[in-house]
N, C-alpha and C positions, 0 to 999 in steps of 0.2 A: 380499109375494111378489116376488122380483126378476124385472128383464123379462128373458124369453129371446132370444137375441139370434144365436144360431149355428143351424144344422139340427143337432149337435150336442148342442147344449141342448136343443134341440125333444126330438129323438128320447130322451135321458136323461130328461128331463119324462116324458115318455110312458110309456117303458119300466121306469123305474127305477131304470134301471143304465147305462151308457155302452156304446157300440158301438165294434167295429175292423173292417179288412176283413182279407181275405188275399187274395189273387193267384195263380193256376196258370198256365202256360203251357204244355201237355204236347202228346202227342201221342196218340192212340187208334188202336187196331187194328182188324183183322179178326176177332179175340177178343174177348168182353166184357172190359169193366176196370172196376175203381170207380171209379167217377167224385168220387163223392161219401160219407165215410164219413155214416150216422147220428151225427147233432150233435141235442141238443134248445138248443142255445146259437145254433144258427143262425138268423135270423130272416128272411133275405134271400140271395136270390143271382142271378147272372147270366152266361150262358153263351152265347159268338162260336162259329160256326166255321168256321177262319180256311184252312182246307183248300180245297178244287175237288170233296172227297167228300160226301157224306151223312154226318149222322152220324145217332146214332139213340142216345136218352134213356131209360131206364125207372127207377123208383122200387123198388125192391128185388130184382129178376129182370133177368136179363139180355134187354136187347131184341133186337132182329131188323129186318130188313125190311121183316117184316109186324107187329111186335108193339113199340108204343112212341112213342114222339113224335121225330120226324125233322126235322133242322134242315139243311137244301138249302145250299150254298157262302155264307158272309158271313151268314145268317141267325143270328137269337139268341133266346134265351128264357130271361125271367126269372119266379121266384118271388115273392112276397112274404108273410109270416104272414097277415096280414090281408085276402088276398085268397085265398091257399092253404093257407091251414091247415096241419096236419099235415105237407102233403106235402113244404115248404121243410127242416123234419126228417131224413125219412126219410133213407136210404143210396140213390143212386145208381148207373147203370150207364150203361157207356159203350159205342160200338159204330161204326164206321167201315167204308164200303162199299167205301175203298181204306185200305193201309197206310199208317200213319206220316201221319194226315192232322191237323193242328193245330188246336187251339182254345184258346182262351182263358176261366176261371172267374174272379170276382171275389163271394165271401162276406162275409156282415155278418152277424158274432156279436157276443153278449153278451160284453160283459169280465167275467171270472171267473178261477177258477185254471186255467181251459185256453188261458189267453192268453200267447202267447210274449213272455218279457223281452227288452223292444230292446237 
């Protein structure tokens, strides 16, 4: 068996198949927005926000105020499969308590045919 030598290899070991990431930079509203489409190729993710606003997270439904997991200025939360199950999967919603307030997403999928040719 060769020695693994990279997090890379690790993670290929483990999983199967080889990981990529992708990168967002957007911005969110006063309206829900997806945040996140439904991936089962996703396995990981992680999400800043890079704003002065609240934002607020929910897993298929649009969150609120009062309804969702809310990340305060510079705050972040990540997923993981093996810790989150399912929920790293699901589709995403996004929600900001002022306009036009910025965050930042960073995804780890499986490589397969949904993976963009460099």
């Amino acid at each position: 068996m060769p020695r693994i030598t990279t997090l890379a290899g690790l993670l290929a070991d483990e999983l199967g198949i080889a990981t990529y990431t992708e990168e967002t930079s957007a911005q969110a509203g006063v309206a829900s927005a997806q945040l996140m489409p439904q991936n089962p190729n996703r396995v990981g993710w992680i999400l800043q926000n890079l704003s002065t606003a609240n934002l607020f997270i929910r897993p298929g439904r649009a969150p609120s105020a009062t309804v969702g997991i809310i990340l305060a200025p510079n705050e972040w939360r990540s997923m993981l499969y093996r810790e989150d199950m399912a929920l790293v999967a699901l589709q995403w919603q996004i929600l900001a308590s002022a306009a036009a307030a910025d965050y930042y997403l960073l995804e780890v999928l499986l490589s397969g045919r949904d993976r963009p040719t460099p």
